[in-house]
TIRO-2110 file (N, C-alpha, C; in Angstrom, 1 decimal):
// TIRO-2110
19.9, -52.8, -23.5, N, 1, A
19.0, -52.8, -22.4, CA, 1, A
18.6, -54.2, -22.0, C, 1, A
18.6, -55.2, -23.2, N, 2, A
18.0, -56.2, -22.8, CA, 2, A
18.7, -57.3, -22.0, C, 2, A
20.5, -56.6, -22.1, N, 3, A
21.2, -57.2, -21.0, CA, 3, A
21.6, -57.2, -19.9, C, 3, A
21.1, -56.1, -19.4, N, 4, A
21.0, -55.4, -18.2, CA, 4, A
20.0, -56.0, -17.4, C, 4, A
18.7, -55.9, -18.3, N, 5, A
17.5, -56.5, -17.2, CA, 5, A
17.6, -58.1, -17.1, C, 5, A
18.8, -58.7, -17.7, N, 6, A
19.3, -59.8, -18.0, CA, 6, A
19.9, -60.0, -16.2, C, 6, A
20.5, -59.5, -16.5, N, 7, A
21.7, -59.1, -15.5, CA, 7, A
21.3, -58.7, -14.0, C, 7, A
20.0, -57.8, -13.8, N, 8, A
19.1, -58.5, -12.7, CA, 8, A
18.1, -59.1, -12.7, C, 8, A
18.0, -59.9, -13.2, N, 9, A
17.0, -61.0, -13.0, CA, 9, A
17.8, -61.8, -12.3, C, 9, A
19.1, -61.8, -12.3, N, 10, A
20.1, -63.1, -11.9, CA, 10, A
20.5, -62.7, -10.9, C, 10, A
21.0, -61.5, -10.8, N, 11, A
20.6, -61.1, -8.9, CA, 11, A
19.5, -61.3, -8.1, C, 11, A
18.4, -60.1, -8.6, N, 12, A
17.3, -60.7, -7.5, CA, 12, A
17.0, -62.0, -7.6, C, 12, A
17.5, -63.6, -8.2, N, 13, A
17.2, -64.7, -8.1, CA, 13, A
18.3, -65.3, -7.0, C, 13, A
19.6, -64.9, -7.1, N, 14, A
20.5, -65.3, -6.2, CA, 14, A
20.2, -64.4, -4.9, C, 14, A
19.6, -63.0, -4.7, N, 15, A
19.5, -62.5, -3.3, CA, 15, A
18.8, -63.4, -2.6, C, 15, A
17.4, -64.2, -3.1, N, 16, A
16.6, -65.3, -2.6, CA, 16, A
16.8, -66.3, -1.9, C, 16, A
17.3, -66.2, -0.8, N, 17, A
17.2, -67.4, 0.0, CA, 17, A
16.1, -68.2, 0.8, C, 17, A
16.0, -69.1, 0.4, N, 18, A
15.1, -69.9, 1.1, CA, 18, A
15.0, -70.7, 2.6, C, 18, A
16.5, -71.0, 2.4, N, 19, A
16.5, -71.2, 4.5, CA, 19, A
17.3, -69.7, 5.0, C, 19, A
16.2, -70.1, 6.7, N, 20, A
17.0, -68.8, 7.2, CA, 20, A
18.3, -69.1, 7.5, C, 20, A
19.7, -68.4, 8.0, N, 21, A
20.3, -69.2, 8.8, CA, 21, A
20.0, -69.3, 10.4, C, 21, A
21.1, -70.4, 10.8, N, 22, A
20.4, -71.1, 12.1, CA, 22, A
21.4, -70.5, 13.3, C, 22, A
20.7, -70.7, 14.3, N, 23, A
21.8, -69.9, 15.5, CA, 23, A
22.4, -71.0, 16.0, C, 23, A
23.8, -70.3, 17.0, N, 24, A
24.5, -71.5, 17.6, CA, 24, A
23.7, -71.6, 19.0, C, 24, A
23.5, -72.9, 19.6, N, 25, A
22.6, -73.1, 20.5, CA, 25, A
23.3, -72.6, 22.1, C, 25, A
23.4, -72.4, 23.1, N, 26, A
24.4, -72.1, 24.0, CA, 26, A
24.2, -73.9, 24.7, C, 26, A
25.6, -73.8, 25.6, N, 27, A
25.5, -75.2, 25.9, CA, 27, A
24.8, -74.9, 27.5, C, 27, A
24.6, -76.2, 27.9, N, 28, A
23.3, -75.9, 29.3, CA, 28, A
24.4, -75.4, 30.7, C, 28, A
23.6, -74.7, 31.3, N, 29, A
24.0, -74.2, 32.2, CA, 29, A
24.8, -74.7, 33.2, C, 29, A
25.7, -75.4, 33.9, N, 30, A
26.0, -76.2, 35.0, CA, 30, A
25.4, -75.4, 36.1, C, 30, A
25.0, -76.3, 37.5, N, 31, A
24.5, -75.9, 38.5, CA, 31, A
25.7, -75.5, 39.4, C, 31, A
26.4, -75.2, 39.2, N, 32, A
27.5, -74.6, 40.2, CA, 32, A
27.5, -73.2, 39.1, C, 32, A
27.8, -73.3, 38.2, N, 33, A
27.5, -71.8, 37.8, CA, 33, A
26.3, -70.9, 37.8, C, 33, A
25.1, -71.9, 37.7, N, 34, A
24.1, -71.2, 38.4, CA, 34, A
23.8, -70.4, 40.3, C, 34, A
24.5, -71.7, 40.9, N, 35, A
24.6, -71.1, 42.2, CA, 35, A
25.1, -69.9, 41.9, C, 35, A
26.4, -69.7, 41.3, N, 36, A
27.9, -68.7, 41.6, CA, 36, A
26.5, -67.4, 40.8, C, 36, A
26.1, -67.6, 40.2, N, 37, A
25.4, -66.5, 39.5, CA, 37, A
24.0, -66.1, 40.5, C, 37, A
23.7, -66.9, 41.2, N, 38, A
22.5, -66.2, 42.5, CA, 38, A
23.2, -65.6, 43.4, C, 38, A
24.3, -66.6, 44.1, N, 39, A
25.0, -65.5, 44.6, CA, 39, A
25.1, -64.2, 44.5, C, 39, A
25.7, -64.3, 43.5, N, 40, A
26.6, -63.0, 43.3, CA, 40, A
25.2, -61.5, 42.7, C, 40, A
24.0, -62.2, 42.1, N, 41, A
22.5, -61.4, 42.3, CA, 41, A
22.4, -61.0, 44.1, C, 41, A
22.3, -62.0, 44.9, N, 42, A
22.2, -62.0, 46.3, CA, 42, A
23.0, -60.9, 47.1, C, 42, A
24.1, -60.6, 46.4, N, 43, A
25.4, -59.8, 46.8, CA, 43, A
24.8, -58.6, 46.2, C, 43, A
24.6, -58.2, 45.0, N, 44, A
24.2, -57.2, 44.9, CA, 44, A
23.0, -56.5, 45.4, C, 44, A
22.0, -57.3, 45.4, N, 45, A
21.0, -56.7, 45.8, CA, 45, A
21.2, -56.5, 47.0, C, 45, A
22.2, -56.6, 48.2, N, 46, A
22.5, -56.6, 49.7, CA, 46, A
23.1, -55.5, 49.4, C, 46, A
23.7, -54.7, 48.7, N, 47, A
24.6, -54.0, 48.7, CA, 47, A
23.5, -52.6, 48.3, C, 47, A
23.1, -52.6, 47.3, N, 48, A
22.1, -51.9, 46.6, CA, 48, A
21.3, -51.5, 47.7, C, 48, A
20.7, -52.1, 48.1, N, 49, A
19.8, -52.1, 49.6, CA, 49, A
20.4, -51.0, 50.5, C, 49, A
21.8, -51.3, 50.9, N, 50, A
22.4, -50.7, 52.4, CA, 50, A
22.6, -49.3, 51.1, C, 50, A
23.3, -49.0, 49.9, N, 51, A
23.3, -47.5, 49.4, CA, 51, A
21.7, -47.0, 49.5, C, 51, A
21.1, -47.4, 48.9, N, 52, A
19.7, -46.6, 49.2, CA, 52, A
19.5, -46.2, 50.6, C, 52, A
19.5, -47.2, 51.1, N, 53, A
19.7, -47.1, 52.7, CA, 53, A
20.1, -45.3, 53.4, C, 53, A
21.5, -45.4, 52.7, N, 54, A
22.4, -44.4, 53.0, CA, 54, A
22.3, -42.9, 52.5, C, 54, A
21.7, -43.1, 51.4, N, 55, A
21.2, -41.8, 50.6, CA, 55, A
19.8, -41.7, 51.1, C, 55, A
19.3, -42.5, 51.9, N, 56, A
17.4, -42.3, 52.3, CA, 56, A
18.2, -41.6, 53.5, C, 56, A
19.0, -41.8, 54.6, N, 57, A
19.2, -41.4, 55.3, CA, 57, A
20.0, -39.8, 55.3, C, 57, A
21.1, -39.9, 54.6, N, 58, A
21.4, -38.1, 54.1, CA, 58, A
20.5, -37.5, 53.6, C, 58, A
19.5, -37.6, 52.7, N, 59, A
18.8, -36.8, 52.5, CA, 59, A
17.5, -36.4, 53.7, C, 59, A
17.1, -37.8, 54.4, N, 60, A
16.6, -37.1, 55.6, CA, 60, A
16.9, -35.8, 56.9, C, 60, A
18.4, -36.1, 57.0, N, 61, A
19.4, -35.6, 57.5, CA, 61, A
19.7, -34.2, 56.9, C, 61, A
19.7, -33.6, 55.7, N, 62, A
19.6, -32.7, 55.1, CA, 62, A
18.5, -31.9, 55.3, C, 62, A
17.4, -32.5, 55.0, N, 63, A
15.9, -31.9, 54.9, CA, 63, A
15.9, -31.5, 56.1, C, 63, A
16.0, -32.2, 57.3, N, 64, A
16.1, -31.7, 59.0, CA, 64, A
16.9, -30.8, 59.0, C, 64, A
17.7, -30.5, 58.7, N, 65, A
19.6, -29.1, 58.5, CA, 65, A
18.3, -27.9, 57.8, C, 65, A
17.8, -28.5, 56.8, N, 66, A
17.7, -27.1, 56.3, CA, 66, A
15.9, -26.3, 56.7, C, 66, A
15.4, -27.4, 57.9, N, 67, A
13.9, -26.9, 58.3, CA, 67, A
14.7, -26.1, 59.6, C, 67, A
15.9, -26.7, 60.4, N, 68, A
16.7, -25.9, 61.3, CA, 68, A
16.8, -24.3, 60.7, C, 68, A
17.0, -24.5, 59.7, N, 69, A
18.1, -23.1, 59.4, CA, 69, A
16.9, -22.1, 58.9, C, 69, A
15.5, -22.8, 58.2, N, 70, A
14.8, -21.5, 58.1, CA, 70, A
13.8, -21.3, 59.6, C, 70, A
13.4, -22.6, 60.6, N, 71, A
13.2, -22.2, 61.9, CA, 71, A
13.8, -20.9, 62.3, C, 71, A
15.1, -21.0, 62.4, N, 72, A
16.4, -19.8, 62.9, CA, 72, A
16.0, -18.5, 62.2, C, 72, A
16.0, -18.6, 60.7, N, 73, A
15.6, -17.5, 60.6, CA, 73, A
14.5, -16.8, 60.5, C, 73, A
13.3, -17.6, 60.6, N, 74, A
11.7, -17.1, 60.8, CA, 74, A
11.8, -16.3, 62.0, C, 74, A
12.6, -17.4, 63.2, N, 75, A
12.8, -16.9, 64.5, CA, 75, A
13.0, -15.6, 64.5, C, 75, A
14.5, -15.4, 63.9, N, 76, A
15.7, -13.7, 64.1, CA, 76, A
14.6, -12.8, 63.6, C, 76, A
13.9, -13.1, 62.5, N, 77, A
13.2, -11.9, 62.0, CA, 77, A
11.7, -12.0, 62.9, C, 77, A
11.1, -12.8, 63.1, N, 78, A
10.0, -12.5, 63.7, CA, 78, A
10.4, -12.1, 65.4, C, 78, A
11.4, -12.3, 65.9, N, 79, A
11.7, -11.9, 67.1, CA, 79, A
12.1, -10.8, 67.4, C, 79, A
13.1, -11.0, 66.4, N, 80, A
14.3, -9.8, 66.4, CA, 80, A
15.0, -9.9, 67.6, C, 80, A
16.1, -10.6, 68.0, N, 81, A
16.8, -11.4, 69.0, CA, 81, A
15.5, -11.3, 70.7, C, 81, A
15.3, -12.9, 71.0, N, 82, A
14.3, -12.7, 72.0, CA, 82, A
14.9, -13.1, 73.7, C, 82, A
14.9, -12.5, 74.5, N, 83, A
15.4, -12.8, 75.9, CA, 83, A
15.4, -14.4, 75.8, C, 83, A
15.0, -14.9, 75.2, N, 84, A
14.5, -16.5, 75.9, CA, 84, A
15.6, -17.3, 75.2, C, 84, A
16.4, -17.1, 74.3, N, 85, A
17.0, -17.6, 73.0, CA, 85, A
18.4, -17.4, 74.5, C, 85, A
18.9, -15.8, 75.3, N, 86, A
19.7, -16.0, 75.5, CA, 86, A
19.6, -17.4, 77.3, C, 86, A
17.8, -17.3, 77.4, N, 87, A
18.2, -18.1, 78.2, CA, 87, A
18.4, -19.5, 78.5, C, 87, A
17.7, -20.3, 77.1, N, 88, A
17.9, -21.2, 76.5, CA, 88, A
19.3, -21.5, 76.2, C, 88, A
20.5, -20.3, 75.7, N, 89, A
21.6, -21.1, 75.5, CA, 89, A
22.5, -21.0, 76.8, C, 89, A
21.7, -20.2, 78.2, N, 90, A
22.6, -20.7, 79.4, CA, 90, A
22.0, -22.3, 79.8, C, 90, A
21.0, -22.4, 79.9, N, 91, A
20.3, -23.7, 80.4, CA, 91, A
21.1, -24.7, 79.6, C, 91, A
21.6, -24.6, 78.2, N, 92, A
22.3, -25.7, 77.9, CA, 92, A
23.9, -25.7, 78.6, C, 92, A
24.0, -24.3, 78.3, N, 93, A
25.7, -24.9, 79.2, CA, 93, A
25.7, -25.2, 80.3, C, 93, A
24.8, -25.1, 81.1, N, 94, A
24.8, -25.5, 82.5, CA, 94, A
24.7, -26.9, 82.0, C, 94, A
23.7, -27.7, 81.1, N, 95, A
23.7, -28.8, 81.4, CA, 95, A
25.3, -29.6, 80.7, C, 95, A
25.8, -28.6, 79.7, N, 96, A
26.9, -29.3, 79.3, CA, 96, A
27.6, -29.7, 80.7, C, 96, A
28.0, -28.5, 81.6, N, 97, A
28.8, -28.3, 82.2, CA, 97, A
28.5, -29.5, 83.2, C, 97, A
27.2, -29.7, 83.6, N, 98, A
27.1, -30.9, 85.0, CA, 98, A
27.6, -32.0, 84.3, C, 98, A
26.8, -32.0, 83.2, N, 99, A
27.2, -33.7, 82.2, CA, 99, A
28.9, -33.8, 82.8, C, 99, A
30.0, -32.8, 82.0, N, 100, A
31.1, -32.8, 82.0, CA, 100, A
31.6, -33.1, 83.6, C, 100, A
31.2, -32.4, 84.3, N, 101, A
31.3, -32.6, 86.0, CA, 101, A
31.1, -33.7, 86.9, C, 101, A
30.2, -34.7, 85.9, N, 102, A
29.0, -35.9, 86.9, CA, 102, A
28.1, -35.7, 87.5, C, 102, A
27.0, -34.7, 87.2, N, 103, A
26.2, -33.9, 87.7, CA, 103, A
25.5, -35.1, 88.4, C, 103, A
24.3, -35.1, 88.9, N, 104, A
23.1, -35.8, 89.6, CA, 104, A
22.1, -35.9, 88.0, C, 104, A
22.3, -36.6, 88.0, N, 105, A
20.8, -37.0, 86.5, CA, 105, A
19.4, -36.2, 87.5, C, 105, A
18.9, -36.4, 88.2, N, 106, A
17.7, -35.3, 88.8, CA, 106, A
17.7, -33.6, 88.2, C, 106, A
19.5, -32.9, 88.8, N, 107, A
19.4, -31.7, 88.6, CA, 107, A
19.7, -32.1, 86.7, C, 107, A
20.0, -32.0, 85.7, N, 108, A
19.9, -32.4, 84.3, CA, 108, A
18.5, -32.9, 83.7, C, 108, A
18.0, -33.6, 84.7, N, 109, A
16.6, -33.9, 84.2, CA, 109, A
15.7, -32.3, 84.1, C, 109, A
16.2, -32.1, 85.1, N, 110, A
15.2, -30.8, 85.4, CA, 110, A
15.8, -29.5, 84.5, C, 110, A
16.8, -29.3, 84.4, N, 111, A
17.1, -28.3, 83.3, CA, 111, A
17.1, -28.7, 82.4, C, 111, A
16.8, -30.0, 81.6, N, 112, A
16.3, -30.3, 80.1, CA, 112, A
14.8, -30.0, 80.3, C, 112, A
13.7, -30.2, 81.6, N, 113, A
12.4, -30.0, 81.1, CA, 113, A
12.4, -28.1, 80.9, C, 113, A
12.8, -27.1, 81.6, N, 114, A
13.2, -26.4, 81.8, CA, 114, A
13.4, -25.7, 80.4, C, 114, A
14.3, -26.3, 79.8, N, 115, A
14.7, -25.8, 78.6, CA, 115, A
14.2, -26.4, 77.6, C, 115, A
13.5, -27.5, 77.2, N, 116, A
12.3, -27.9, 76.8, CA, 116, A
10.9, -26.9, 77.0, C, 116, A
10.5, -26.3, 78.0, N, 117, A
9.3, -25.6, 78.2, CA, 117, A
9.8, -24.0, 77.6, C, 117, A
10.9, -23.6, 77.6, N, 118, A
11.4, -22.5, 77.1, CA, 118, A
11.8, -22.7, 75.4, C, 118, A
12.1, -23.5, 74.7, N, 119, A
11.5, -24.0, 73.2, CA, 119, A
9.9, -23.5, 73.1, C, 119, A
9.5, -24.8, 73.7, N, 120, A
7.8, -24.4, 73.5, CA, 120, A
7.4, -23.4, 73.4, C, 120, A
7.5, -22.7, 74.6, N, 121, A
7.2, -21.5, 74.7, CA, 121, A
7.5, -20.2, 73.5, C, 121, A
9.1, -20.4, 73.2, N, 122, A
9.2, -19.5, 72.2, CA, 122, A
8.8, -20.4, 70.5, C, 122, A
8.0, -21.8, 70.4, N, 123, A
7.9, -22.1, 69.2, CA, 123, A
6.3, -21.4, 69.4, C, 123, A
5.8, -21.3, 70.3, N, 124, A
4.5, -20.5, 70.1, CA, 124, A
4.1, -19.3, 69.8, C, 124, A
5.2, -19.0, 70.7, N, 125, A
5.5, -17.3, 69.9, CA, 125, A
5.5, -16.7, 68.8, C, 125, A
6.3, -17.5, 68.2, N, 126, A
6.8, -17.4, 66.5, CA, 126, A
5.2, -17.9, 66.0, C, 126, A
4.6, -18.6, 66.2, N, 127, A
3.1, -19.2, 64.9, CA, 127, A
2.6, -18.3, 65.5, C, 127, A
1.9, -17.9, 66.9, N, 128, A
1.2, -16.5, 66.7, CA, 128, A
1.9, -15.3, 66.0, C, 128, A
3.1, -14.9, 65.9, N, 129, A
3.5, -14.1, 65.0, CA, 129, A
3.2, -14.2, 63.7, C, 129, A
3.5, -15.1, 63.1, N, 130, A
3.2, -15.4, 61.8, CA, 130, A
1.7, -15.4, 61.7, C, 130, A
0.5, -15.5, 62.4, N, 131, A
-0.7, -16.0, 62.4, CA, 131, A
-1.0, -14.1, 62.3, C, 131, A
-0.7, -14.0, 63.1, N, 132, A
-0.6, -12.4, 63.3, CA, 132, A
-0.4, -11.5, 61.9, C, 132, A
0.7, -11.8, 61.2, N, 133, A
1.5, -10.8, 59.7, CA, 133, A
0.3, -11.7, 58.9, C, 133, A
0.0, -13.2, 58.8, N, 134, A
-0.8, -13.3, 57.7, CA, 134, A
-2.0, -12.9, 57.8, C, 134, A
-2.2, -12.4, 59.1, N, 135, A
-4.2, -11.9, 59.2, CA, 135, A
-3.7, -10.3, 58.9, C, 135, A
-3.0, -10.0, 58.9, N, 136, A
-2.3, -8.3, 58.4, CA, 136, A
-2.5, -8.3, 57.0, C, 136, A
-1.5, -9.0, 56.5, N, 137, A
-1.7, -9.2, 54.9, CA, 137, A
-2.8, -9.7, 54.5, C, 137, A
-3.4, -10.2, 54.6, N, 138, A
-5.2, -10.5, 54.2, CA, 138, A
-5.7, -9.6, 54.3, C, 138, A
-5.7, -8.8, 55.5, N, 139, A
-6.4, -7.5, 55.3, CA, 139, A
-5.7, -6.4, 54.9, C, 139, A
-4.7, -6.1, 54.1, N, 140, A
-4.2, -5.1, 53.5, CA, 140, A
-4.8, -5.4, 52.3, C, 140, A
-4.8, -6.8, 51.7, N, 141, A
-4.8, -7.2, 50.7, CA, 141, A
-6.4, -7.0, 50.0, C, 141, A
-7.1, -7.3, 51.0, N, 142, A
-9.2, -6.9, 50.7, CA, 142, A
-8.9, -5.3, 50.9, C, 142, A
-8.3, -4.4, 51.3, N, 143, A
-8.2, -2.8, 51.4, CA, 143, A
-7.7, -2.7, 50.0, C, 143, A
-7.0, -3.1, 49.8, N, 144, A
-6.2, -3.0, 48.2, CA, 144, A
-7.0, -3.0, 47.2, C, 144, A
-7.9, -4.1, 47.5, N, 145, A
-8.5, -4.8, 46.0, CA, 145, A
-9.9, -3.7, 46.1, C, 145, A
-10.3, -2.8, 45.1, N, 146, A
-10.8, -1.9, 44.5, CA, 146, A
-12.0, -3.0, 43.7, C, 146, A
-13.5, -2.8, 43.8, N, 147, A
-14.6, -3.1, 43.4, CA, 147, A
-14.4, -2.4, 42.0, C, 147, A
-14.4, -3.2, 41.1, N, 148, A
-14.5, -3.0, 39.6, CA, 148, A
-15.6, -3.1, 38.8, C, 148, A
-16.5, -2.1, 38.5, N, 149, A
-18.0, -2.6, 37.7, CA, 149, A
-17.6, -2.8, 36.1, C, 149, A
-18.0, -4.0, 35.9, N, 150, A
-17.6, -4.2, 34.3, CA, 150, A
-18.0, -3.0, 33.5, C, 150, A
-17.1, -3.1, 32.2, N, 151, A
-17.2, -2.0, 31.3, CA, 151, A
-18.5, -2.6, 30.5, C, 151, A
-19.2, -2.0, 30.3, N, 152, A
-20.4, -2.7, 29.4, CA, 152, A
-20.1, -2.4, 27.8, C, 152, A
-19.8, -2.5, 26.7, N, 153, A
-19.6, -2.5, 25.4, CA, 153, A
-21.3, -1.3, 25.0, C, 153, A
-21.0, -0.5, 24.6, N, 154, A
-21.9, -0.1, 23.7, CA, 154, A
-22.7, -0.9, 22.5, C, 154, A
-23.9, -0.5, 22.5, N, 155, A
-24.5, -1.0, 21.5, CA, 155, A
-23.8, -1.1, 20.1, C, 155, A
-24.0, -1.6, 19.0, N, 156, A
-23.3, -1.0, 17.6, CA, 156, A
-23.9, -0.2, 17.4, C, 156, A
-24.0, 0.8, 16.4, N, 157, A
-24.8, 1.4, 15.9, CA, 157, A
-25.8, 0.5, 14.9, C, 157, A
-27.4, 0.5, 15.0, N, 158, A
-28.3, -0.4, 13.8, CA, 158, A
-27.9, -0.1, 12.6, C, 158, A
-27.9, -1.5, 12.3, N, 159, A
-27.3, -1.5, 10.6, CA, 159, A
-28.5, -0.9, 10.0, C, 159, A
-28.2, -0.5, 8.6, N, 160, A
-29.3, -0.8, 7.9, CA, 160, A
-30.0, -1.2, 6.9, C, 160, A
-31.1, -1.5, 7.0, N, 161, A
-31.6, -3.0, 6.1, CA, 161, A
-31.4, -2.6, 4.6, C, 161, A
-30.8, -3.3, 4.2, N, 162, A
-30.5, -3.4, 2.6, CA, 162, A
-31.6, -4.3, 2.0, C, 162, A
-31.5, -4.2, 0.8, N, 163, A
-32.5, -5.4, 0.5, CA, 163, A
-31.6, -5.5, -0.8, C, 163, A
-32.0, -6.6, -1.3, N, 164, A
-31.1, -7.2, -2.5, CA, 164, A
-32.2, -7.1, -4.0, C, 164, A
-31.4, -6.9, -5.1, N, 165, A
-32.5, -6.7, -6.2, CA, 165, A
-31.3, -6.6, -7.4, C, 165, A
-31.9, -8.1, -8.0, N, 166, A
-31.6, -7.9, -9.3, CA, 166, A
-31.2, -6.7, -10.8, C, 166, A
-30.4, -6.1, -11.1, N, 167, A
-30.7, -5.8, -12.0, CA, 167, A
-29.7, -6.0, -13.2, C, 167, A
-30.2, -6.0, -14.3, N, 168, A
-29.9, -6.3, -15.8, CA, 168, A
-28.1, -5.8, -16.0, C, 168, A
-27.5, -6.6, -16.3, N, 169, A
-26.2, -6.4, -16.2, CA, 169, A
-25.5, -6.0, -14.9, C, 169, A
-26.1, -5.9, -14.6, N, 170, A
-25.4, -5.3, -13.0, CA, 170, A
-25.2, -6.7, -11.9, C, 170, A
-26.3, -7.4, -12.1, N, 171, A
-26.5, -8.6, -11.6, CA, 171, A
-27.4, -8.3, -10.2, C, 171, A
-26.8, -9.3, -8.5, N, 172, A
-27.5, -8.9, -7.8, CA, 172, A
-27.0, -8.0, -6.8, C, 172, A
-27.6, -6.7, -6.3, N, 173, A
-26.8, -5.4, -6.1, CA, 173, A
-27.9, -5.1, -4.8, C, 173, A
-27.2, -4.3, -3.5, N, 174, A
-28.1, -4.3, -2.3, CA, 174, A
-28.2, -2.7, -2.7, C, 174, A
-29.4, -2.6, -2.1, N, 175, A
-29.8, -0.9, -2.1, CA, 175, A
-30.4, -0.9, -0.6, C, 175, A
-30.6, 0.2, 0.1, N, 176, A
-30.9, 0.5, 1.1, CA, 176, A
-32.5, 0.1, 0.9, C, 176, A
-33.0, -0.3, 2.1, N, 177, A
-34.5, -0.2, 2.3, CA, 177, A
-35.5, 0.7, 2.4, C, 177, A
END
């Protein structure tokens, strides 16, 4: 044994180092490789910029697609196909049609306000409808709901009083009062 503990003592004296070692220093930067390296930060961040850019803009583009598509169908169901829908999509062909023809900008002006007041018209329709089913369901809903008188818990039944009392081998033992 006593050469063993021989035998580390002389390790943990050699694991002991006393200097740390030293790092290699880098050499200094040149200023042409500094430019080339803002650059090329400059470049990316230009780039970086215009993709955000592009994805802020699809997803706006999306979000509008998909407020179209539940409009449409709030519409079909709260309507249930409405005269104004088919006259709204003649007022556009006519205007396709003059566009395509060289119409007079006056007559086109006037069948966009036209079909503009016929939107309006049917976007109001639809919120009084819906204004309408939610004042329905509110009140189905207070008809529904049933006045509940809490259950009140019964009393326990009164305990009864014990009282405590020593006795000789027995120790302390309750007897009724």
């Amino acid at each position: 044994m006593s050469d063993n503990e021989s035998e580390e003592k002389i390790c943990l004296e050699v694991s002991q180092d006393p200097t740390p070692p030293k790092k290699k220093q880098r050499k200094p930067m040149s200023e042409e490789r500094k430019e080339q390296l803002r650059e090329q930060l400059k470049k990316a961040r230009e780039k970086s910029n215009e993709v955000r850019a592009k994805k802020k803009l699809a997803k706006k583009l999306e979000k509008e697609e998909q407020e179209k598509q539940l409009d449409e169908k709030i519409a079909k169901k709260v309507l249930k196909k409405d005269p104004m829908e088919d006259q709204i999509t003649s007022l556009k062909e006519e205007i396709k049609t003059l566009r395509e023809e060289g119409g007079h900008a006056k007559e086109i002006k006037e069948l966009r306000d036209e079909l503009n007041a016929f939107k309006n018209a049917l976007r109001e329709e639809i919120k009084k409808k819906q204004e309408q089913e939610k004042s329905q369901t509110i009140k189905e809903e207070v008809q529904d709901v049933e006045v509940k008188m809490p259950v009140l818990n019964p009393r326990p039944p009164p305990q009864k009083k014990m009282k405590k009392v020593f006795i000789k081998g027995k120790g302390i033992v309750e007897i009724p009062a």
